[in-house]
C-alpha positions as a Markdown table, in Angstrom:
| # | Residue | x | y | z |
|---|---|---|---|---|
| 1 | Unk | 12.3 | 41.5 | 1.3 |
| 2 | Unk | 12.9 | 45.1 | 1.9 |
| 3 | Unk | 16.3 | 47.5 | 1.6 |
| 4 | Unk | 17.2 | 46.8 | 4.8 |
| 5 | Unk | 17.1 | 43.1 | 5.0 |
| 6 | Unk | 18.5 | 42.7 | 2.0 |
| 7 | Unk | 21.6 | 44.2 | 3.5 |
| 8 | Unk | 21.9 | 42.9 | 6.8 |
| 9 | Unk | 21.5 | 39.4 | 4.9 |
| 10 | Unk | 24.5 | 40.0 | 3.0 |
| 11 | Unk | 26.8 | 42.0 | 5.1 |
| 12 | Unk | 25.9 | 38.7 | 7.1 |
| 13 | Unk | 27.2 | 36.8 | 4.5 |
| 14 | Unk | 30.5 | 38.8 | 4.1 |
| 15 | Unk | 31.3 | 38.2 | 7.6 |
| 16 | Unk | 32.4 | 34.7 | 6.2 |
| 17 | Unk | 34.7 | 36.6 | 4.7 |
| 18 | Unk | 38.1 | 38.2 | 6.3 |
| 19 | Unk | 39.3 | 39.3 | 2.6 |
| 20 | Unk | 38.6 | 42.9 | 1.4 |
| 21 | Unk | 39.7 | 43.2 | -1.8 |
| 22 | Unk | 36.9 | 42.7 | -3.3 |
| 23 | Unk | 34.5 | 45.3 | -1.5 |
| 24 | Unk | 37.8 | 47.5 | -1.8 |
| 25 | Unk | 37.5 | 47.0 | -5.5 |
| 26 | Unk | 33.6 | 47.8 | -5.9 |
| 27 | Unk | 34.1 | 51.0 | -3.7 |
| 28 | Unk | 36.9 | 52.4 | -6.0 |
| 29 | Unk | 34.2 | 52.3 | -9.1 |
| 30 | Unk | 31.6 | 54.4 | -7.1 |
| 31 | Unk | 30.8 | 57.8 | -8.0 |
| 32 | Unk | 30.8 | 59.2 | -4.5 |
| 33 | Unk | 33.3 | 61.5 | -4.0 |
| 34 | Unk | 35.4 | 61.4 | -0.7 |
| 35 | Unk | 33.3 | 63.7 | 1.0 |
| 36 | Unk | 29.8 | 61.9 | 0.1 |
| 37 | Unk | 30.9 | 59.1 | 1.7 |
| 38 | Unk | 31.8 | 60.8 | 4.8 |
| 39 | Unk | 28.7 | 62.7 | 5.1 |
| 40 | Unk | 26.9 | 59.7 | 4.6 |
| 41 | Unk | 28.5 | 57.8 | 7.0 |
| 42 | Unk | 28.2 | 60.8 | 9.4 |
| 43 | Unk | 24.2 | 60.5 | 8.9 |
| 44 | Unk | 24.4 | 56.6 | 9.0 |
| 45 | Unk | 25.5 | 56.9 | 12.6 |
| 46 | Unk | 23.7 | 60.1 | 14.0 |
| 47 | Unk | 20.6 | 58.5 | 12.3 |
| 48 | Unk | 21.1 | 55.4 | 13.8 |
| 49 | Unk | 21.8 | 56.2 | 17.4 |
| 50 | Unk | 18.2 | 58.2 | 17.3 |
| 51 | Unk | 15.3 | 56.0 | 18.7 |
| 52 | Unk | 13.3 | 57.7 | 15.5 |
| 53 | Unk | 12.8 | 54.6 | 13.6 |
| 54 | Unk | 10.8 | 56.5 | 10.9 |
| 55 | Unk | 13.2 | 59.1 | 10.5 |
| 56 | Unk | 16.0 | 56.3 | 9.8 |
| 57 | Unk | 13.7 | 54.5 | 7.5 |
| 58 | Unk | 12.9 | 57.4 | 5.6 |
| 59 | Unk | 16.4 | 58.3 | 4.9 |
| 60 | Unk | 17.9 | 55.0 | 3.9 |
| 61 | Unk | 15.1 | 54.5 | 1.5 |
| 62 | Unk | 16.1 | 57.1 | -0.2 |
| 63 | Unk | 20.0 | 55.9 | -0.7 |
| 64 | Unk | 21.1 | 55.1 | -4.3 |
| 65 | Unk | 22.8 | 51.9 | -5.0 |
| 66 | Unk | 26.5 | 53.4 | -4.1 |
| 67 | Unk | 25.4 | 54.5 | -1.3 |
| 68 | Unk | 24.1 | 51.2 | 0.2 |
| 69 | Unk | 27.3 | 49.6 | -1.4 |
| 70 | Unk | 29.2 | 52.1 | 0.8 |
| 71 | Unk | 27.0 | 51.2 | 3.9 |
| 72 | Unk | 27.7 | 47.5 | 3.5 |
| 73 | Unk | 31.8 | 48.2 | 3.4 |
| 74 | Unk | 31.3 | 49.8 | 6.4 |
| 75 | Unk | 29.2 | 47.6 | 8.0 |
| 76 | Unk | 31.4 | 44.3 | 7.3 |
| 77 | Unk | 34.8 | 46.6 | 7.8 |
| 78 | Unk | 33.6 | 47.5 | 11.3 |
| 79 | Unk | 32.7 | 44.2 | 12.0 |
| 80 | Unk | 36.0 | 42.2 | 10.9 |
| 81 | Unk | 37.5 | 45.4 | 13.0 |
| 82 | Unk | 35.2 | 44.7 | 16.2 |
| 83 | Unk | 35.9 | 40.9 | 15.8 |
| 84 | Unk | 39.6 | 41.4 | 15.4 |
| 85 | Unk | 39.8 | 43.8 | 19.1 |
């Protein structure tokens, strides 16, 4: 099972659940500064709106743990977020 599975299986999971606190808690431990985390969530989403599949593959492969861990917040955040409007 690659990267990307891997996540979309468990943000998938944490849809089940409406509680934060813990990915709140993980993110607090990362060492990405404020600004990381923006950039990389600036990239997730220009990256992601391209039709350049290889490009986005390429990119995310190359994410360290924290980063994914940030992706996956965001991912079940916006989610909850979507499902709540």
């Amino acid at each position: 099972m690659d990267k990307t599975q891997q996540l979309d299986n468990s943000v998938i999971a944490e849809l089940q659940n409406k509680d934060h606190s813990e990915q709140l808690k993980h993110l607090d431990n990362l060492s990405c500064t404020h600004g990381d985390i923006i950039e990389l969530l600036a990239q997730y989403l220009a990256l992601s709106e391209q039709d350049d599949d290889s490009q986005f593959d390429a990119w995310y492969d190359a994410l360290c743990q924290d980063q994914l861990r940030v992706l996956k917040a965001f991912e079940i955040f916006r989610a909850h977020y979507e499902q709540a409007h």
